[in-house]
N, C-alpha and C positions, 0 to 999 in steps of 0.2 A: 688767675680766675679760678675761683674755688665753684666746682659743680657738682649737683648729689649724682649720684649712680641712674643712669640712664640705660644701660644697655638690653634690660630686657622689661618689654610692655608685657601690659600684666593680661592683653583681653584674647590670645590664642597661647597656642602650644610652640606655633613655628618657631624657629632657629631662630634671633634674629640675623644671623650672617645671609640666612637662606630669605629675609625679609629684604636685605641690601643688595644683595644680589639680582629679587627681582627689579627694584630701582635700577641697578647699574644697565641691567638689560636695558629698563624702559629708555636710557640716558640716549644709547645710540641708536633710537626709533626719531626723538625728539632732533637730534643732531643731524640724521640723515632728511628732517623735515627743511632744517635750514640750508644744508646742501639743494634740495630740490627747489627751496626759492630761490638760490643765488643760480641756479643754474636756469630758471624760467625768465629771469630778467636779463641775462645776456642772450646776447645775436646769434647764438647757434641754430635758432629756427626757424630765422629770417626768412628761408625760402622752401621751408616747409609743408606752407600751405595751413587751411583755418584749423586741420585735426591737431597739430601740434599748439599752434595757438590756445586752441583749448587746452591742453594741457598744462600749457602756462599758468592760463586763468587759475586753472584749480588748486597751482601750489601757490599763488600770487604772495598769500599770508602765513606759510607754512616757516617762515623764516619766522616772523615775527610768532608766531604758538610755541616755536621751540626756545629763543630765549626768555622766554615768561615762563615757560615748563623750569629751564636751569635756573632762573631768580626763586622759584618758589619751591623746587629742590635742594639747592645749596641751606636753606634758610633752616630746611624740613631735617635734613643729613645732617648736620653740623649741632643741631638741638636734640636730635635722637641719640648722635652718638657722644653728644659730650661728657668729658672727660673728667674723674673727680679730681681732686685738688692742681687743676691743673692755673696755670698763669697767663694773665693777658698776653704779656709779654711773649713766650713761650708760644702760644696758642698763635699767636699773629704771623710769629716765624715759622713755625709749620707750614701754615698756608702760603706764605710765599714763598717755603721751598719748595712747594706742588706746583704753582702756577709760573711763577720767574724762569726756570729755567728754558721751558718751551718759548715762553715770550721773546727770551734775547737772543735763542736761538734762530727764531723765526723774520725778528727783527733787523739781526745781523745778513741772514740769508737771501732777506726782500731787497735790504738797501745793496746788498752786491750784486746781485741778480739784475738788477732795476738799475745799476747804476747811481744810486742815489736815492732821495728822496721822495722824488715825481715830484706834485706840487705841492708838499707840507715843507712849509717854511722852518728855517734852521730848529731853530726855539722852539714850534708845534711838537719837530721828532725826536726834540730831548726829554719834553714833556711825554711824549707819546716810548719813548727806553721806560721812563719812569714810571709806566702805567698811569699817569695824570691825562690821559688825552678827553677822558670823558668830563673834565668838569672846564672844558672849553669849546663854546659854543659855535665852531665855525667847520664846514663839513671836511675841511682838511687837514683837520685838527684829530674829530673824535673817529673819523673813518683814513687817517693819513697812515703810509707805512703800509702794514700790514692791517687790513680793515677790520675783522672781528673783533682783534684785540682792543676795543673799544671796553666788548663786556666784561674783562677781565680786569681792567681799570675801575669797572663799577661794583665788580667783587671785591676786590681789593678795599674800597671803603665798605663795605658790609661787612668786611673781615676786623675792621679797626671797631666798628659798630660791635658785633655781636657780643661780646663780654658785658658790654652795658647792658643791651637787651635782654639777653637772656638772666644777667641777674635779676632784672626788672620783671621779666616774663614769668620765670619757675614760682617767682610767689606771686602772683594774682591768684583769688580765687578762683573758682569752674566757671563760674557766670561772669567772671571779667572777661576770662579767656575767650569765651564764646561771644559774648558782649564786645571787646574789640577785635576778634576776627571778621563779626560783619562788619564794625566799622570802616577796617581797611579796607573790604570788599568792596566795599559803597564810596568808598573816599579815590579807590583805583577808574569806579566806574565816572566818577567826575572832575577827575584830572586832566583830560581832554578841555574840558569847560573853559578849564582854563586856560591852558595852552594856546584854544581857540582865539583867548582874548588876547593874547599880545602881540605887537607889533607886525607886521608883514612886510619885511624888509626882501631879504635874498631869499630867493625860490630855493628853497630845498634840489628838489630832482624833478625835472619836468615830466619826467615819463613816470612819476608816482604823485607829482602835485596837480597836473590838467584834468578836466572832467575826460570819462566819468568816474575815476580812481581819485582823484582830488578836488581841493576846489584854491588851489593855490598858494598853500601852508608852505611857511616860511622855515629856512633854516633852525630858526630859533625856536621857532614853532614844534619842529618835529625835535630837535635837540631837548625840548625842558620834558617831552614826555615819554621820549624813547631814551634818551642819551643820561641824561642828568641820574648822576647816580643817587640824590635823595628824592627822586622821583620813584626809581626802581627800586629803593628801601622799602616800597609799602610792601611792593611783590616776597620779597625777603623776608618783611616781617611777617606776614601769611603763611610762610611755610613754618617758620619757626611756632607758631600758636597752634597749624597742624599737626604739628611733630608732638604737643603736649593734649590737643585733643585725641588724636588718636593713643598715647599712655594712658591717659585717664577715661579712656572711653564715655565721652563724655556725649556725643553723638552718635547717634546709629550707623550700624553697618550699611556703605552702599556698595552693591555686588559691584565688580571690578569691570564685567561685560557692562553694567549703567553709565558706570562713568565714564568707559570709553567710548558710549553713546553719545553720551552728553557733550562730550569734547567733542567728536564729530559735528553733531547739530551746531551748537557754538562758531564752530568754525566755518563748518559754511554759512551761518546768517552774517558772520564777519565779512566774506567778499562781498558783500551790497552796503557795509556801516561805512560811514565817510572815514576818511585815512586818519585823523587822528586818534579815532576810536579802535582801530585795523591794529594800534600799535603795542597792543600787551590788555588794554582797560578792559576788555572782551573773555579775555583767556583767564584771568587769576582764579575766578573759583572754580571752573573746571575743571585746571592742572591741580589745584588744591584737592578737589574731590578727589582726581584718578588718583593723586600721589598715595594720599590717605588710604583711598579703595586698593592699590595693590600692596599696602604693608601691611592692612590689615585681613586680607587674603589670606584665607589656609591653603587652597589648594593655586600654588603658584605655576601656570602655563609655563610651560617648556620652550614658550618662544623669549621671554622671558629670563629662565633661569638655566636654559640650557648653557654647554659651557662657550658654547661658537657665542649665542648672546652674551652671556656675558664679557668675553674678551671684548667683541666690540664694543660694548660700551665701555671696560677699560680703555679703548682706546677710541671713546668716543671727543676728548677735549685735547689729543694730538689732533685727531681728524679736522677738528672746529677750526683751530690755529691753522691747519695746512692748506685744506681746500681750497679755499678764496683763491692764492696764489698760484696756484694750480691752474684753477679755470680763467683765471687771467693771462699768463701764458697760454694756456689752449685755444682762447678765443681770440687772441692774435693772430694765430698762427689758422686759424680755420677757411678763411679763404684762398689761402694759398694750398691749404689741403683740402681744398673743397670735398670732404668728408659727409654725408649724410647725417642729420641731426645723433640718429638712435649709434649711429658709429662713434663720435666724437664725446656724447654721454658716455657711454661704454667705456671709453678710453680715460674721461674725465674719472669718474668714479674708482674703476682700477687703481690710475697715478695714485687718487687720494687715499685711499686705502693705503697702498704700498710704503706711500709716502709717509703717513700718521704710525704704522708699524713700524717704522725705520724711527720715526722720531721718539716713539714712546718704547722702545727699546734699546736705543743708544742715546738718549737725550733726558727724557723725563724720569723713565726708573731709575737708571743709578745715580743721575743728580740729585732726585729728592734723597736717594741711599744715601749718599754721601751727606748733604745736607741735615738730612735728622738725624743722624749722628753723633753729630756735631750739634744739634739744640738740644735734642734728651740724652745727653750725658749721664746722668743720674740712671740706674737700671729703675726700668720700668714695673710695676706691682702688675700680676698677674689678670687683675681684671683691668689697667691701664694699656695691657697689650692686646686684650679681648678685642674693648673697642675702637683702642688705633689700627688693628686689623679690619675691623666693618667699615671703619672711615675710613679707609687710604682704598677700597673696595669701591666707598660708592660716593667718590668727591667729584665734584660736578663740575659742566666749564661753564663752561658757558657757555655755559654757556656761549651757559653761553653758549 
């Protein structure tokens, strides 16, 4: 993949390491949003009483804002800091040195832990080693194993994607760029439409598809608009046209405190949109605006870019991978320790920290070492190191 010189936009003075930096920070605000959803949907507060409930409610979609924040990140990171003469090939295995090794680590560590499989059928978890789980439509399929590793599978195709796009991308014009940024936006915003219209076979999850959270969306239903990785391609493409708006300054500045205005409002008109709209179609220009508004910031917050912020968000996509399993264990285990909700939180959070520090310092960092290595053989030219330094800084999970 041959790509021009991107590493520093031309519309401030900032570093850009100190521009990825603020990102990296932002990554584990977004990561610890999805933590606080998966922790409002399990039983720890069963006997809490309505103040916790309400708590619930407010993170309800906090899951769902942060992998739409990682899809339109990843898109944004990987178009800012690409690489010049670099190669498909190459460019691909990179990425899956970053993201593979957590994955079979964590994949190895569920099925021993667990016993097994739980109920993903043989075939589902060899799909689901392969990172293939997200382009099959059955919830023990793209949620089987370890469950977030879903999103990582729908990176993984945006990873085989991005060489095309982005050659496509760098040469449009200023008014294509802007011209098919709205369209994505608009095209995200009615993706639901469709979703809406197909089949209504197998209930999804009853405690997110009954009124008044649902109206009875189907497996398949939530799979084409949350799960399907050329669905979550529009999100991806979004960041990447962000990443070239904001070079070219081709829209105006929005202050960084607006757009995380904006994100807020967004977000809470989302707990009243019906659930298939709940699922990402709400968040993309938002996360688009803030992503934009914080790299194009001079004066970057020290919540931010401090160095605690930043580590956590290095290890914000250990944390993604681990948590799940964590509070799955814990909430086993919670009526036998009949523990107070704010105590077993407490405890949850901890493990998962501790645990994501452990994996991203004995798992992720010297595997990806080891790994790139071994792909760039070749010494690297002095501004090829510039930018594999921002990008190994500010590479996203997923999301994830």
């Amino acid at each position: 993949m041959h790509t021009e010189q991107t590493t520093n936009p031309p519309d401030t003075s900032a570093a850009p390491r100190n521009r990825l930096e603020a990102l990296t920070g932002l990554r584990f605000y977004a990561a610890f949003g999805v933590i606080l959803f998966h922790l409002s949907i399990f039983d720890f507060f069963a006997l809490d009483g309505p103040a916790v409930r309400l708590g619930q409610t407010a993170f309800l979609n906090a899951g769902w804002l942060g992998v739409s924040f990682f899809f339109v990140l990843s898109g944004f990171v990987l178009t800012w800091s690409a690489r010049p003469r670099d190669k498909a090939g190459r460019f691909f295995a990179r990425r899956l040195a970053k993201i593979y090794p957590n994955h079979l680590f964590m994949f190895i560590t569920v099925a021993l832990i667990s016993g097994g499989l739980g109920q993903t059928p043989l075939w589902q978890g060899f799909a689901n080693l392969f990172l293939l789980q997200s382009w099959i439509p059955q919830n023990t399929a793209f949620f089987g194993v370890n469950g977030p590793s879903w999103s990582i599978s729908a990176e993984l195709f945006f990873y085989a994607m991005f060489p095309l796009l982005y050659l496509v991308i760098k040469r449009l014009r200023d008014r294509t760029v802007l011209t098919l940024f709205g369209v994505l936006v608009v095209l995200a915003a009615m993706l639901p439409f469709v979703s809406s219209s197909l089949p209504v076979g197998t209930r999804f999850d009853p405690e997110f598809t009954e009124p008044p959270l649902g109206g009875g969306e189907s497996e398949l239903q939530v799979w084409s608009i949350y799960i399907f990785p050329v669905t979550r391609l529009v999100e991806f493409t979004v960041g990447m046209l962000t990443a070239i708006i904001v070079k070219k300054q081709l829209f105006p500045r929005v202050p960084a405190t607006l757009a995380f205005v904006l994100a807020g409002v967004v977000y809470a008109a989302s707990l009243w949109a019906p659930l298939l709209w709940q699922l990402g179609a709400q968040f993309v220009l938002p996360n688009a605006v803030l992503i934009a508004a914080v790299a194009r910031s001079t004066r970057q917050p020290r919540f931010l870019t401090g160095k605690l912020a930043v580590h956590l968000g290095e290890l914000s996509f250990a944390l993604y991978l681990v948590h799940y399993f964590i509070l799955e264990l814990l909430s086993n285990a919670h009526e036998s320790l009949g523990w107070p909700a704010w105590a077993m939180s407490a405890l949850f959070l901890v493990l998962s920290l501790a645990a994501a520090r452990l994996l991203w310092q004995f798992v992720e960092v010297p595997a990806n070492r080891f790994l790139r290595k071994r792909i760039d053989r070749r010494p690297a030219n002095p501004a090829d190191r510039e930018v594999a330094t921002s990008s190994a800084r500010a590479n996203t999970c997923h999301a994830s």
